[in-house]
C-alpha positions as CSV (number, residue, x, y, z in Angstrom):
1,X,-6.2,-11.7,-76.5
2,X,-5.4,-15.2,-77.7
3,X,-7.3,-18.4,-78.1
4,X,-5.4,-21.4,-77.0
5,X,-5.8,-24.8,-76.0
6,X,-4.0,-26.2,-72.5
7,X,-2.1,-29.2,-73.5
8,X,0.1,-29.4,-70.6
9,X,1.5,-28.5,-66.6
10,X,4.6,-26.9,-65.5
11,X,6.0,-27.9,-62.7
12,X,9.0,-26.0,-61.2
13,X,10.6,-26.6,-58.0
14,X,12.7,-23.4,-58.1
15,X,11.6,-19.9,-59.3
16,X,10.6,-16.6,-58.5
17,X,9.1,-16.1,-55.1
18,X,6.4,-14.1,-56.7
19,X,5.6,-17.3,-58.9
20,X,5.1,-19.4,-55.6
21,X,1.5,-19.9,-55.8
22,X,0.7,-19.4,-59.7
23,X,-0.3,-22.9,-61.3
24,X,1.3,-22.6,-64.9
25,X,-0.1,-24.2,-67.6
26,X,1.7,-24.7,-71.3
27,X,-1.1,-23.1,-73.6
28,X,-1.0,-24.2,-77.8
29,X,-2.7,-21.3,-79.6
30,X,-5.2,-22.4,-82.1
31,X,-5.9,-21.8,-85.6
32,X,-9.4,-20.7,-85.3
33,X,-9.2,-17.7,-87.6
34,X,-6.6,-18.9,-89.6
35,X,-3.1,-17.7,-90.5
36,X,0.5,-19.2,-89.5
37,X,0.7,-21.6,-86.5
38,X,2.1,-19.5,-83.2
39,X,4.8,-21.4,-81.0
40,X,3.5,-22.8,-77.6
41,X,4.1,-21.1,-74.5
42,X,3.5,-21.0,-70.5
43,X,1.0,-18.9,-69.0
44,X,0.2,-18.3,-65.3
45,X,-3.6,-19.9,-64.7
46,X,-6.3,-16.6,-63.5
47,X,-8.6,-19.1,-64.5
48,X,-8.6,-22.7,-62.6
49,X,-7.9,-24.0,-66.6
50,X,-7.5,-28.1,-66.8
51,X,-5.4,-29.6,-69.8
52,X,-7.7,-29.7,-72.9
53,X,-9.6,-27.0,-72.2
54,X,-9.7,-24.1,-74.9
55,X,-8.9,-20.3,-73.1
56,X,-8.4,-16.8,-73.3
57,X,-4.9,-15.6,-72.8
58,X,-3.5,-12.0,-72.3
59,X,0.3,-11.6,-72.7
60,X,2.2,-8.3,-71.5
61,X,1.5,-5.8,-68.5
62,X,-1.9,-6.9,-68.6
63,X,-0.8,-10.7,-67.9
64,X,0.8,-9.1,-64.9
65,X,-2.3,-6.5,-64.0
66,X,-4.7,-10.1,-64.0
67,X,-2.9,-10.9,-60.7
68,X,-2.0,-7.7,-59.1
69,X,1.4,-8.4,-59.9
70,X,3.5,-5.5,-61.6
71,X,6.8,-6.9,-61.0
72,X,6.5,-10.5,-61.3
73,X,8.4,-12.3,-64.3
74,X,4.4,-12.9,-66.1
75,X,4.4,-13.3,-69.6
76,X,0.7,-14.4,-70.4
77,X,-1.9,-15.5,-68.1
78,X,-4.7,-17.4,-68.8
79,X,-7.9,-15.2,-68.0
80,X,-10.6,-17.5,-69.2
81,X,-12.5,-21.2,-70.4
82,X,-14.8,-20.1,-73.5
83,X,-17.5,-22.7,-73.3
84,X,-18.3,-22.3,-77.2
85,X,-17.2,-19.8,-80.3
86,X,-18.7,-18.8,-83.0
87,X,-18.1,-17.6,-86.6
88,X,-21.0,-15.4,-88.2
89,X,-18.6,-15.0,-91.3
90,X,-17.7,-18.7,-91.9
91,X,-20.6,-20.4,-90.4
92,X,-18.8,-22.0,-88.4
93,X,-20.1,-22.6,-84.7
94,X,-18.3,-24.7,-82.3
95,X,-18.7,-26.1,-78.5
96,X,-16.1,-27.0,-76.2
């Protein structure tokens, strides 16, 4: 799974019929544990996700699997809103 943070909507008047009632969200994964910075991307919304809210994303055949949907063109869907985090190693311990 990821952590991101929604920063954005997608609005497409033409696409898949199987994306016809998805809500897709554009999802900035965060730096939380460190490391290189990962490229934005759209996720399909499991979760009813606003724009600044921080989530957890699966990508692959379990983006699909979250909405019974096999076969549709899903790359990662948004399966979450974490209300807080935190870091026993760091001490770090966060709220959203």
């Amino acid at each position: 799974m990821i952590i991101g943070k929604v920063i954005g909507n997608v609005w497409a008047t033409r696409k898949d019929a199987k994306l016809d009632s998805l809500k897709l969200m554009i999802v900035s994964p965060t730096e939380i544990f460190g490391g290189e910075p990962a490229k934005t991307f759209v996720a399909a919304d499991g979760a009813g996700s606003g724009i600044g809210d921080l989530v957890l994303v699966t990508k692959g055949g379990s983006a699909r699997a979250a909405f019974d949907q096999v076969k549709a063109p899903i790359d990662a869907t948004i399966v979450g809103i974490i209300d807080s985090y935190e870091l026993r190693d760091s001490g770090k311990e966060d709220s959203v």
